[in-house]
N, C-alpha and C positions, 0 to 999 in steps of 0.2 A: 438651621444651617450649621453646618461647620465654621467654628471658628479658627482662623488663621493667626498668625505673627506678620503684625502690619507696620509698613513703613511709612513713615511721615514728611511732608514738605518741610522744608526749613524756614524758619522765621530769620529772616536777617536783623539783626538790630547795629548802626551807626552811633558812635559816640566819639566825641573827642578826644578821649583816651585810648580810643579803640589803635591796631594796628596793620601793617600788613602779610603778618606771617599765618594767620590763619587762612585764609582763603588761598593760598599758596598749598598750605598742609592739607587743604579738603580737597584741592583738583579744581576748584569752583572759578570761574571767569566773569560771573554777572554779579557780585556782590556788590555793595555801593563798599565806599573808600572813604575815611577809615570804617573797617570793619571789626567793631567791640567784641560782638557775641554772634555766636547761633543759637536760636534755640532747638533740641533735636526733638525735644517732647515735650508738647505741652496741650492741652485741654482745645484748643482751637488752632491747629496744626491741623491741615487734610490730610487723609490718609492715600495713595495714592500706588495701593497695588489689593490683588487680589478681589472679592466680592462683596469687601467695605470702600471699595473704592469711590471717593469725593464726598465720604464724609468725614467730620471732623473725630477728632480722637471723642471728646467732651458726648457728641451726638453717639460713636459706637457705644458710649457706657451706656448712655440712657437706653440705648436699643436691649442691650444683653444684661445690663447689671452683674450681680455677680461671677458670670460665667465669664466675664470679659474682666473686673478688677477684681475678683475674691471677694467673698464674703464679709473678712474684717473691715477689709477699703468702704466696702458699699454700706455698712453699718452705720461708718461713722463720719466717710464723709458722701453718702447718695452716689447721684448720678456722675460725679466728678471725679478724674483723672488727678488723684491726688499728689503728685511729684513731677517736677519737672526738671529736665536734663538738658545741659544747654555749654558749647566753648567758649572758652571767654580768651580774649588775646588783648594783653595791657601794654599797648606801645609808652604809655604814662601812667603816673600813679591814680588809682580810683578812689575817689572822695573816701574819707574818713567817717566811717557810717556804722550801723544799728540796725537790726532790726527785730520786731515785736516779736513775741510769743501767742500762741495762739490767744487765751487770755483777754492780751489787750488790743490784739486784731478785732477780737467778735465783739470787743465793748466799744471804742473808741473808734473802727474803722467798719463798720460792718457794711458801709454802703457801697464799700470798694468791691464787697463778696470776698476777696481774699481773706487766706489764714493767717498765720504768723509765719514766720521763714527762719526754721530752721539747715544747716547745708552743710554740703562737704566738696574739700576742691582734692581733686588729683593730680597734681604737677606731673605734666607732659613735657616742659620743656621752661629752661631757666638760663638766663642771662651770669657770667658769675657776678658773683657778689650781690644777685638777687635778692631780695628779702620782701616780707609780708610784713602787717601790721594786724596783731592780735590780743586784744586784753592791754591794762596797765601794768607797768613795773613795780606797782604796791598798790592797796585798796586805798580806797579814799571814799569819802562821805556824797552823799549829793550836793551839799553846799561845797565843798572843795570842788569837785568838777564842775559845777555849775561857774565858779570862781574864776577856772582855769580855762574852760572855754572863754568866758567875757574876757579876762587879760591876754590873751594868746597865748598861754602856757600849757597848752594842753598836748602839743608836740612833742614835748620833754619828758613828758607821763608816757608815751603810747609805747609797747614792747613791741621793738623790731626783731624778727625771727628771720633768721637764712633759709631758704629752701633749694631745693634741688629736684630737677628730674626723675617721678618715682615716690616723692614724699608725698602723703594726705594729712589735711589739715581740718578736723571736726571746727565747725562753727556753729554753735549751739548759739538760737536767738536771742538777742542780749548783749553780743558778745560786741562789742567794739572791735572792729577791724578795718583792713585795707588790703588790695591786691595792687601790687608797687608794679615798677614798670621792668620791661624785661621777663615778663612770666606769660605763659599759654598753660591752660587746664583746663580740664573738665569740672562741671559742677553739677551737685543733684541736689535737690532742696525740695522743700514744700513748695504747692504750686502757690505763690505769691510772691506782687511786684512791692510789696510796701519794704520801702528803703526810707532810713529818715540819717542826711547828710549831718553831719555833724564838723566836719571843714573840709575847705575844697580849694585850697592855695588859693584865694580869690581868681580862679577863671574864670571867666565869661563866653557864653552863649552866642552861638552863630550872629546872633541881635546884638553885641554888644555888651548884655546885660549881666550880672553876675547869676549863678545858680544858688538858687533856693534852698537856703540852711533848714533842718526841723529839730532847732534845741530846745525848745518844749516837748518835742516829743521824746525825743534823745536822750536827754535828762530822764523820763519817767520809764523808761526801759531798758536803759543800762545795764550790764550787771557787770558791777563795782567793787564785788570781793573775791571772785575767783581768777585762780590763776588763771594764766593763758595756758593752753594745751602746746606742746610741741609739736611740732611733725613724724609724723611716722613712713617710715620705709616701706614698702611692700615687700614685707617677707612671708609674709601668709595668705591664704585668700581671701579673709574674712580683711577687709581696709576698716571699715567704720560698720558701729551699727548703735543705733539709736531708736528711739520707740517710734520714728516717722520712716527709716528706711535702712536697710544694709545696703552696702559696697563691698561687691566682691574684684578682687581682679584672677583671669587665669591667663595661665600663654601654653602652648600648646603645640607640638610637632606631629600629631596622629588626633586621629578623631576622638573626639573630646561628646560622651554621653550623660548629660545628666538630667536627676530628676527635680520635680519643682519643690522649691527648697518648702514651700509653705502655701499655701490657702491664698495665692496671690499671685498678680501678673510678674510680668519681670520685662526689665529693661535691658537688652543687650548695646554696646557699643563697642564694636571695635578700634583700638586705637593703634594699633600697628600689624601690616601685614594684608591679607586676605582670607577668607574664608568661604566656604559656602554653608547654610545653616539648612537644618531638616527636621520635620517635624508629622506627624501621622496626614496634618493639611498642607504640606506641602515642602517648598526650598526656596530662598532665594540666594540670590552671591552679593557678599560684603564686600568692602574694600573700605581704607583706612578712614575713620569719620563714619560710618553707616551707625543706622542704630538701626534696631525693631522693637519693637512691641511683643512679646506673648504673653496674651492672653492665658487668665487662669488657668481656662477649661484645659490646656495643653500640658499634658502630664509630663513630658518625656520629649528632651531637648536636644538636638547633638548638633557641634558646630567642626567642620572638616577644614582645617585650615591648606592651604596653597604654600608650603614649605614651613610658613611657623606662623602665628596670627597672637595677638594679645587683644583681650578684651576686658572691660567689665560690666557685672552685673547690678544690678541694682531692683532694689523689691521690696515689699513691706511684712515687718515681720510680726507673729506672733506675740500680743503680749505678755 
C-alpha cells in the first residue's frame, strides 16, 4: 500500500503544575483541568485518518519498517517511533529535574524499555519576567552537589535564564533543569518518560503525600561541568539539531514545496495560522496545534498555508 502522512490522537496528561492556556490555544473543550501537557506523537497514540487508521503510531512501524521511520531510525532503534512531540503549559514551576542518557537508561533502567531523554523546547509564549532553570552558575564536584541538595542549598547554584516567545532551548540529558511558571512550548525529545526529580518546593499529591525525589539517581547523571546553553531566537530554519533529532521552523505566505531533508520520517506541527498539507497520497487541513506524521517513503512535501501559517519540523538526521 501507499503510505500516507498520519494524524494522531492526543494523549492528555493532568499535573499540578499543568495550566489553562493550552487547551484554550488548541480549540479543545474535553481536556481534564489543569491541563500540563499534550502529547502530539508518541509510539502509542492512534492514528486516526486515512488507511492506517486505529492503529497505533508504534504498530504502523512494526507493519512498514523502514518505509515508514527511515532506515537510520529502524537500525538503531527497530520497530519503534523514536521521538516524541508533546505542549507543555506551566501555570507553576516543574520540579527541578534530570534526565539520563541513553547509556544509563539501557543499564539501570532497562525494564522501563525507555531510552535516555535527550529535548528541545520552543517558546510559544511567555509571561514577562519568565525564566527557565538550566545548568549551574559554576561546576561543582559530586560531593558538592550531593552536599547542596541535603542542606537546601542547591537553589542558590541553579542558573535562571529569561526566555521569551520565539526562543529554543537545547536540553542535552544530563542537563539540570526546570520549566518555571508562565511559559507554553513545544517540546521534541527522545521517546522517554524517565525523569528523575531532584526538588519540588515540597508539594504534595492529590493524597496528600509529598512527591517522590530520585537523588541517587540525580546525583549519578548529572552533568556538573558544562555551561548552561542560552536561548536562541529563531532567525534560521535549522532551531536545534543534535544526533537524536533536528528542529526546524518555517512561516510561510505561498506554497511552501519541500524535499525530505534525509533518510527519515518527519514531524510537522503547526504552530500558528492554517494550512492545508499535500503529498503524492494525499491532503489534509491543519489548523493551530495539528501535527502529522510523514512517513519516509514520501519524498516531496508542500504545505499551502490560509494567508500565513508557521510551523515546525522535526526529523532525524544523518550521522
Amino acid at each position: 500500500m501507499t503510505l500516507h502522512a498520519v494524524r494522531l490522537t492526543r494523549r492528555y496528561e493532568s499535573r499540578l503544575w499543568g495550566g489553562e492556556h493550552l487547551a484554550t490555544w488548541l480549540n479543545i473543550g474535553d481536556a481534564p483541568t489543569p491541563l500540563a501537557e499534550t502529547w502530539e506523537v508518541y509510539n502509542d497514540n492512534l492514528i486516526c485518518n486515512g488507511a492506517l487508521q486505529g492503529l497505533t503510531l508504534r504498530q504502523a512501524v512494526q507493519r512498514f519498517g523502514a518505509a515508514f521511520v527511515g532506515q537510520r531510525s529502524y537500525d538503531r532503534y527497530g520497530a519503534e517511533f523514536p521521538l516524541l512531540a508533546k505542549f507543555i503549559d506551566a501555570a507553576q514551576p516543574l520540579s527541578v529535574q534530570v534526565h539520563p542518557d541513553d547509556a544509563y537508561a539501557h543499564t539501570h533502567e532497562a525494564a522501563s524499555g525507555f531510552h535516555g531523554k535527550t529535548e528541545a523546547w520552543h517558546i510559544l509564549a511567555a509571561q514577562p519576567g519568565s525564566d527557565i532553570i538550566h545548568g549551574l552558575i559554576r561546576p561543582m564536584s559530586r560531593t558538592q552537589y550531593a552536599d547542596a541538595i541535603a542542606n537546601g542549598t542547591l537553589d542558590t547554584l541553579l542558573r535562571h535564564v529569561p526566555v521569551h516567545a520565539g526562543d529554543t532551548v537545547f536540553v542535552p540529558a544530563g542537563t539540570i533543569h526546570a520549566i518555571n511558571a508562565g511559559i507554553m512550548l513545544f517540546e521534541i525529545q527522545q521517546t522517554s518518560d524517565l525523569t528523575y526529580r531532584v526538588y519540588d518546593y515540597n508539594r504534595r499529591d492529590a493524597h496528600g503525600n509529598l512527591r517522590d525525589l530520585h537523588i541517587a539517581q540525580a546525583i549519578a547523571v548529572s552533568d556538573l561541568g558544562v555551561a548552561a546553553v542560552v536561548p536562541t531566537p529563531a532567525r534560521a530554519h535549522e532551531l536545534v539539531r543534535s544526533e537524536f533529532f533536528v528542529m526546524d521552523r518555517f512561516t510561510a505566505h505561498q506554497p511552501h514545496t519541500w524535499q525530505r531533508p534525509a533518510d527519515t520520517f518527519q514531524i510537522v506541527t503547526l504552530i500558528d495560522g492554517a494550512a492545508t498539507y499535500t503529498d503524492g497520497a494525499g491532503s489534509a487541513q491543519l489548523t493551530r496545534g495539528d501535527s502529522l506524521v510523514i512517513p519516509a517513503a514520501i519524498a516531496t512535501s508542500t504545505l499551502t498555508p490560509v494567508g500565513s501559517a508557521t510551523w515546525l519540523r522535526c526529523w532525524v538526521p544523518p550521522q
